[in-house]
C-alpha positions in Angstrom: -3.7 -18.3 -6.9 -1.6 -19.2 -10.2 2.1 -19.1 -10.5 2.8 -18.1 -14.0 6.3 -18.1 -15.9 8.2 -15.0 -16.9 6.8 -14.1 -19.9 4.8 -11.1 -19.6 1.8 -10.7 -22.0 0.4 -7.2 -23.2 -1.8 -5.9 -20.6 -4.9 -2.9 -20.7 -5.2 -1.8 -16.8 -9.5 -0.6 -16.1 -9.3 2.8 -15.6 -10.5 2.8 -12.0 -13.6 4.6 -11.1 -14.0 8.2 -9.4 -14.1 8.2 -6.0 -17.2 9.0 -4.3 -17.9 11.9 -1.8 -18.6 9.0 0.7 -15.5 6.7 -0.4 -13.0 6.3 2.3 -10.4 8.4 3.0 -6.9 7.6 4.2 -6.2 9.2 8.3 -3.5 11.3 7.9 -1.0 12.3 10.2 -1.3 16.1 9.5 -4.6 17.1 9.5 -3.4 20.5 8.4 -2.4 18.8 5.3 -5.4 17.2 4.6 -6.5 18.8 1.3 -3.4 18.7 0.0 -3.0 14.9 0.2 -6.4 14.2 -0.9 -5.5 16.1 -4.1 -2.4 13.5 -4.8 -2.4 10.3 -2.5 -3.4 6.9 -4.0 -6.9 6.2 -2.9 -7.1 3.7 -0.7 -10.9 2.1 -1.2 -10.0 -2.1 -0.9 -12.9 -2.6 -3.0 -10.9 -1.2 -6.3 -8.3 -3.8 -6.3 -10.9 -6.7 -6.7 -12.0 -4.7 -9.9 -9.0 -3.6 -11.3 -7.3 -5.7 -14.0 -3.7 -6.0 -12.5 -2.3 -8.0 -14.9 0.7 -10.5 -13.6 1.8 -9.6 -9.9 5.1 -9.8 -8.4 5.3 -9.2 -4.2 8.0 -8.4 -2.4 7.7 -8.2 1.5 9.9 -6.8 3.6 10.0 -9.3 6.3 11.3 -7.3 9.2 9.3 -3.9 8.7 6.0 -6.3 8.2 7.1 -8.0 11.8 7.2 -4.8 13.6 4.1 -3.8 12.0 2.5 -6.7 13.0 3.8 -5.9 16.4 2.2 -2.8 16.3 -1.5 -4.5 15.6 -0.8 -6.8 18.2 -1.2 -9.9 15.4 0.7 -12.4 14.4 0.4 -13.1 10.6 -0.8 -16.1 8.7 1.6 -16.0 5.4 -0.8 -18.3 3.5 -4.0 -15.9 4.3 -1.7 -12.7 3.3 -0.2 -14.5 -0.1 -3.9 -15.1 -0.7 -5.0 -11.8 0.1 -2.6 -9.4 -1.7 -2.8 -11.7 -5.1 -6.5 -11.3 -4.7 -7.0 -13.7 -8.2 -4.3 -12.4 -10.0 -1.8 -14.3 -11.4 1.2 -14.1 -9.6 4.5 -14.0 -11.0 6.9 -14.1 -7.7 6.3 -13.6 -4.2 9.5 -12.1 -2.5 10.2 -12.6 1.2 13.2 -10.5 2.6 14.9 -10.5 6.0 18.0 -10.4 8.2 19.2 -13.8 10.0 20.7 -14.2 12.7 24.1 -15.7 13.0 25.1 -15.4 16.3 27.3 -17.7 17.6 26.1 -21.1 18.3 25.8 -22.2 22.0 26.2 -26.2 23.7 22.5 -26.5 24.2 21.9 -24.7 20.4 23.8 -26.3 17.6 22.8 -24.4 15.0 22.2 -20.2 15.6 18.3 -19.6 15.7 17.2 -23.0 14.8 13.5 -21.5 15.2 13.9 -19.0 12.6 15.1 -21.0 10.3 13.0 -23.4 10.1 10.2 -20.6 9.5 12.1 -19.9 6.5 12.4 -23.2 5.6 8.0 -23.4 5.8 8.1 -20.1 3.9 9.8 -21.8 1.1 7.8 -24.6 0.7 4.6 -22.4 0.9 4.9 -20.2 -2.3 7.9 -17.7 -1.4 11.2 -17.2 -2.1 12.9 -16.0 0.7 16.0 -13.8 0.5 18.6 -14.0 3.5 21.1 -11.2 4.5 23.5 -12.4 7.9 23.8 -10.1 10.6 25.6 -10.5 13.9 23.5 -9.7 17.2 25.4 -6.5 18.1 24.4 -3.2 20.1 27.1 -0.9 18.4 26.4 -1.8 14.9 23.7 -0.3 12.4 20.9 -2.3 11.4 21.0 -4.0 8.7 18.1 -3.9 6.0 17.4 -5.9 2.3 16.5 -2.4 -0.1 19.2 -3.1 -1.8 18.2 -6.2 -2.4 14.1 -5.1 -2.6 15.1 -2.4 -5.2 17.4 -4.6 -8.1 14.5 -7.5 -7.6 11.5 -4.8 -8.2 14.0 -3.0 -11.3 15.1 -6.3 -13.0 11.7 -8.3 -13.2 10.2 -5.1 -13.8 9.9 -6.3 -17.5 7.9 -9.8 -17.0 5.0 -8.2 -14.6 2.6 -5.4 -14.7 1.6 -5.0 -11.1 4.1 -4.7 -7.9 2.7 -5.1 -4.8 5.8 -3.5 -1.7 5.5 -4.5 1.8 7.2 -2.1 2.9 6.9 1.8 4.8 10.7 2.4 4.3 10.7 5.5 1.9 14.3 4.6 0.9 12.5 2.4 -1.7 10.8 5.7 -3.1 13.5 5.9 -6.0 13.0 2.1 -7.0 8.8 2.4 -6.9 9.5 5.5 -9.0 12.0 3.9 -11.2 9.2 1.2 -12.1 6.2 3.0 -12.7 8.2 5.5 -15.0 8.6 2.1 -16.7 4.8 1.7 -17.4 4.6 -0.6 -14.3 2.3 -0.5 -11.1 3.1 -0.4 -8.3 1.1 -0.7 -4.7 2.2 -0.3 -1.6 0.8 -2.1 1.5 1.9 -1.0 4.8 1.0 0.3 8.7 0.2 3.8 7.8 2.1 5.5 10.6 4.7 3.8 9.6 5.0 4.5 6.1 7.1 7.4 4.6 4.8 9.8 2.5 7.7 9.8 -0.1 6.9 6.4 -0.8 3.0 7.0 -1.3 3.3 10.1 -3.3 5.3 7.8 -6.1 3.4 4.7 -5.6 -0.1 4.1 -7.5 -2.0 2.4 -4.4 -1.8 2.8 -0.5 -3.0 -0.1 1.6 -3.1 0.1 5.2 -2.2 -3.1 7.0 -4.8 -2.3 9.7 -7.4 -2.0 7.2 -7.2 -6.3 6.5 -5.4 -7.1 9.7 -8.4 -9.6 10.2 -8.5 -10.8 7.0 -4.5 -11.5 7.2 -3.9 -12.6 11.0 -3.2 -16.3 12.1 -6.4 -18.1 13.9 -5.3 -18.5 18.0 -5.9 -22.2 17.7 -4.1 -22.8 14.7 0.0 -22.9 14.4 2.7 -23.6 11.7 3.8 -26.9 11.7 7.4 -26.0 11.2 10.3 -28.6 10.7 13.3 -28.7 12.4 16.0 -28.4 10.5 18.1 -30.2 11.7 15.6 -33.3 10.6 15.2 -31.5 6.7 17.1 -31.4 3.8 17.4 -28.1 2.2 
């Protein structure tokens, strides 16, 4: 894995191969559908990724839909092995980690709101990501807060310095941004739990990996745990 400055160099994508009869095909939700979307989804083969010539990579992971995802698979996920594992030998530009913090007030026996989270961002930083914050108080009333603001100007302003995006993300209110960049002669994959990934944002992107497809390639070993600092011993 090679971190590379933002000066993006001309780049020739491999045409990738025709699928095979006996290549696998995405499950889809509407089996009714089923010839239509094998007419116009991305294929979804892992194998043509480690072929494919992507050129500079920029990730951007949305933090909380990945965490319910992972909830869903019943894993918890090794950030290392997934950095690793969605650069797959490119070089990679930036890798974008977004999420909501919690602010809630701080009690006696907790000085500092969600000490436990932080200090996972904290790791996160000094392990190859660059972690963007948005604060949100705890409450039952209020709508839940999400980054795709955020997700969208990052993927549409560094648009110019790589050739390959890689969204972690299902939330097809990105759909406009992923479209906006691959108008732009960009690439742009998107890795995600199938069922809970908005078709709109597969019909605009150029790849479709499912999460469960690598969940063993990406999960954290049982005997094996983050060593993270408290921050309240750290210096930002």
């Amino acid at each position: 894995m090679t971190f590379t400055n933002f000066t993006k160099a001309n780049n020739v994508y491999k045409h990738l191969e025709l699928e095979s009869p006996s290549s696998p095909k995405m499950v889809l939700k509407n089996p009714a559908k089923s010839e239509h979307y094998q007419n116009r989804e991305p294929k979804t083969n892992t194998s043509i990724i480690n072929g494919l010539n992507r050129g500079r990579v920029a990730i951007f992971i949305d933090g909380v839909n990945l965490f319910h995802a992972a909830l869903q698979l019943g894993i918890e996920i090794d950030y290392l092995k997934l950095l690793c594992r969605l650069t797959s030998g490119s070089r990679l530009l930036r890798a974008f980690f977004y999420t909501i913090v919690d602010v809630g007030r701080p009690a006696p026996t907790r000085p500092r709101a969600n000490d436990k989270q932080q200090g996972f961002l904290f790791w996160m930083r000094r392990n190859g990501y660059r972690v963007v914050t948005k604060e949100a108080q705890p409450t039952d009333n209020s709508k839940k807060p999400n980054l795709n603001v955020e997700i969208a100007v990052d993927m549409i302003t560094l648009a110019p310095y790589y050739d390959t995006a890689i969204l972690v993300s299902g939330d097809g209110a990105l759909a406009y941004a992923v479209e906006a960049v691959t108008s732009k002669g960009g690439r742009v994959e998107v890795v995600s739990l199938r069922p809970m990934t908005s078709d709109s944002l597969i019909d605009v992107a150029d790849y479709f990996l499912d999460l469960d497809s690598i969940k063993q390639e990406i999960q954290k070993d049982s005997h094996l745990g983050y060593n993270y600092r408290s921050l309240s011993n750290s210096h930002l």
